[in-house]
N, C-alpha and C positions, 0 to 999 in steps of 0.2 A: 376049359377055362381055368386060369392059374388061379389059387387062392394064397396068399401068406401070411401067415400070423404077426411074421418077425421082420422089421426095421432092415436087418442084415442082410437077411435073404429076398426080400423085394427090391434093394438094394443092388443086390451083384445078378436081378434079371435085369433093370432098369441098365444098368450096365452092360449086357449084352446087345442090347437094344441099342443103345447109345452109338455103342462102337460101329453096327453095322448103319449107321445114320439114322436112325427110326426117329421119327416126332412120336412124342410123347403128349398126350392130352391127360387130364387131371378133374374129377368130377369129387371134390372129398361130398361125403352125406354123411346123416347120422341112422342111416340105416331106414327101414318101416318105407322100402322102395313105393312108389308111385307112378305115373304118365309122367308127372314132371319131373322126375329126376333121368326117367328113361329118354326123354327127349334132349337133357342134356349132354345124355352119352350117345346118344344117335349123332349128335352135333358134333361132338367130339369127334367120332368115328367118321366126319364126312373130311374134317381137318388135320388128323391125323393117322400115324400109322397103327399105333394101341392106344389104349386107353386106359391107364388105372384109377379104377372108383375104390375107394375107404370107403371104411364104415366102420365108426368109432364115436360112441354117443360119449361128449367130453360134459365132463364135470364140470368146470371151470368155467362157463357160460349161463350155468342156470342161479337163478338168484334163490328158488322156491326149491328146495330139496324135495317135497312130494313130485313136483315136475319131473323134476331128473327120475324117480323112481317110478312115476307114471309111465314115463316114456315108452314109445314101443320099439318091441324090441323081436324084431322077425327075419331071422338070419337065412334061416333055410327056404323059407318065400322070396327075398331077397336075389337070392343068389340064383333061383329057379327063374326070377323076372328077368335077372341079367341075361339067362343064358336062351332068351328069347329072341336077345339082341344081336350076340354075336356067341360064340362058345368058344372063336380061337385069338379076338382082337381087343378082351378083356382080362385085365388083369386084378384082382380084388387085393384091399389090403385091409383083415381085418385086426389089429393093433389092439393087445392087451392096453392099458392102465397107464402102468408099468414102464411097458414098452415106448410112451408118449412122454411123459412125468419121471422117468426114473425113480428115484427115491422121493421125489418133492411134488406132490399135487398141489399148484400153486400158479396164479395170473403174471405173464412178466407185468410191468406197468407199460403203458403205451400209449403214446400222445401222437393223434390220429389232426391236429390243425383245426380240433376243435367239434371238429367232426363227431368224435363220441358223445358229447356232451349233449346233443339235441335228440329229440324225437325219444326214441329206444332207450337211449343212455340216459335219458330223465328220469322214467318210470322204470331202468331195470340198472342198480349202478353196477359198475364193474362188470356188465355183459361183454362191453365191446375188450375187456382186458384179457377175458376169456376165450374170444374168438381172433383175435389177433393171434393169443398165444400159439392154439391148436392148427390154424392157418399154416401161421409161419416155420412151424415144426415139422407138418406136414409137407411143408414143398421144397424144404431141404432135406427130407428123405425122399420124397417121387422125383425132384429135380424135374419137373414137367416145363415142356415148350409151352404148351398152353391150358390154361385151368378156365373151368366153368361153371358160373355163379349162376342163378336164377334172380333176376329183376323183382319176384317178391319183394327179396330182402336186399331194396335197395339202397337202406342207407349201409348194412354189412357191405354190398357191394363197393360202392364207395370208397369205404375204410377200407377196405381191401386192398384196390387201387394205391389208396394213399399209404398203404404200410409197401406193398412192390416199391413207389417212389422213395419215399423213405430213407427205408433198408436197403434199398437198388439191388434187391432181384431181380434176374432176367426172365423171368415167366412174364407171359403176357394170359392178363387177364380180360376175359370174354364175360361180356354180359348178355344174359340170354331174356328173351320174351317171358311173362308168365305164363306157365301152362295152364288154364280155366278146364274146369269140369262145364259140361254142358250147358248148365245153370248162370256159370260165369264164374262159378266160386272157385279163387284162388286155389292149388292145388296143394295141401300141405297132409304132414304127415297125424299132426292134428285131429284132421278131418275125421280121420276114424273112432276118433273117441266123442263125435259126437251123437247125442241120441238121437232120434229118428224128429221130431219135433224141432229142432237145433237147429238140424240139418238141413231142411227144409227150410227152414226160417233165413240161415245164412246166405244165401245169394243176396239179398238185402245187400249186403253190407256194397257188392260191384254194383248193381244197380243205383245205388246213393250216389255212387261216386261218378258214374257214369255223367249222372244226373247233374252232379255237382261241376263239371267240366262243360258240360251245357252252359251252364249258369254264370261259369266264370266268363264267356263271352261279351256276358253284357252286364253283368253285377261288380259290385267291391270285393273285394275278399272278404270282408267285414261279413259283408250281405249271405254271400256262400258258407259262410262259416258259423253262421247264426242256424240260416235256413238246416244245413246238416243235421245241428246238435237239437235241432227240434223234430226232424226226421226219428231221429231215432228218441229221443222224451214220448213219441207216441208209440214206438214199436211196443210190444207187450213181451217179446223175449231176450231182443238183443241190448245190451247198455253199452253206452258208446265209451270207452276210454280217453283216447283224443281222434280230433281229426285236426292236420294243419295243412296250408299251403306254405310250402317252400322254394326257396333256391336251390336247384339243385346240384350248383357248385359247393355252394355253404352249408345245405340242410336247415338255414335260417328261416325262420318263419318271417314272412312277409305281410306287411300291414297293405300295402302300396305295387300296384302292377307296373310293373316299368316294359316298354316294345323292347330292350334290349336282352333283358332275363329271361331266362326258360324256366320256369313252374312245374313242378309236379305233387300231387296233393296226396297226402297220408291218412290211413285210417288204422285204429287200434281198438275192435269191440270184443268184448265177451259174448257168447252164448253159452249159458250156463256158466262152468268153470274153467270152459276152453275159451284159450284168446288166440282172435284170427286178429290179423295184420294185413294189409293189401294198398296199392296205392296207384294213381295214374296217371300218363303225363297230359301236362295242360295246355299247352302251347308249344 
């Protein structure tokens, strides 16, 4: 399995590849591998010819600087997980600071159609400035045929999409299924920092939602959106952040169900001082 530190030299293999016609697939992470990240590059690997996963925990998306310093950081498990995958049809790129930022660590600004502004972009600002930035950097050094998001984080997905339109890169971007732990619980890197009581506790958060797409069949949104945030006013560990239902052309939160729109509903709790995110579609 190739591993390279530097821009340059991941660069002129991506280049070799290229010349002999290879598709190129693109998984960026920030490292602290999982089931779901691995199923993104198992996916990868069924539509292309390699596949380069990153792994670069960027600065420029965390709002909380303890976050950033929390973060995990497990390079050598990482790379031990990938090579379970494939050992000759991955390519790792792990990318100093430096190497991303040059001299400047710093968000470009990024007007995503409005997009940024809701859900995430509320509670965390200049996140989505952050993940644009390091996106967009990224796939003009991989140059990839195709990159692979996780449905998680589908409003980042989204904005993704809309920075490819944009900008009019030609990468096509791939939206992938959540990967669920057995319980149900979204599959994040997260997960690990929480304690044993959390942990347990967390499936909650898919089961609500489950629950809550039941509900939308025959309820208001009003009605579902009430019922949730009293879901969890009783839970004794989880506190609920938000939960909304949107459009999820707009990410606009919806008062009003229309047969024409397609819905899908967001959630945002703490357990403890970890914050899970998860969401599902509704119609």
């Amino acid at each position: 399995m190739k591993v390279f530190n530097n821009k340059n030299q991941l660069s002129n293999c991506v280049d070799k590849f290229k010349t002999n016609s290879k598709a190129i697939g693109f998984v960026p992470t920030m490292g602290a591998l999982h089931d779901g990240h691995l199923s993104l590059v198992k996916k990868g690997l069924l539509e292309n010819d390699y596949i380069v996963v990153s792994i670069f925990i960027n600065p420029t998306q965390f709002n909380n600087k303890e976050d950033l310093e929390r973060y995990p950081r497990t390079v050598n498990r990482d790379l031990a997980l990938l090579e379970t995958v494939s050992k000759s049809k991955i390519i790792v790129f792990i990318p100093s600071i430096e190497d991303i930022y040059e001299d400047k660590v710093s968000s470009e600004a990024f007007a995503f159609d409005g997009l940024e502004h809701e859900m995430e972009g509320a509670f965390r600002p200049g996140h989505f400035d952050g993940v644009g930035t390091v996106v967009k950097r990224l796939l003009e050094i991989v140059r990839p045929d195709n990159a692979y998001f996780g449905e998680k984080d589908f409003q980042q997905l989204q904005i993704i999409k809309k920075m490819i339109e944009l900008h009019k890169l030609t990468t096509k971007i791939v939206g992938c299924a959540i990967y669920r732990a057995d319980d149900g619980l979204a599959m994040s890197s997260r997960n690990e920092r929480l304690k044993p009581n959390y942990r347990k506790a967390a499936p909650f958060i898919y089961k609500t939602l489950k629950d809550a797409k039941k509900k939308f069949g025959t309820d208001s949104v009003k009605e579902v959106t009430e019922w949730v945030e009293n879901q969890f006013k009783k839970h004794e560990l989880l506190e609920l952040e938000y939960f909304l239902i949107a459009d999820i052309k707009t990410l606009k939160p919806v008062k009003r169900k229309s047969t024409k729109k397609t819905y899908r509903a967001f959630i945002a709790a703490y357990a403890d001082d970890i914050r899970l995110i998860d969401n599902i579609a509704l119609n």
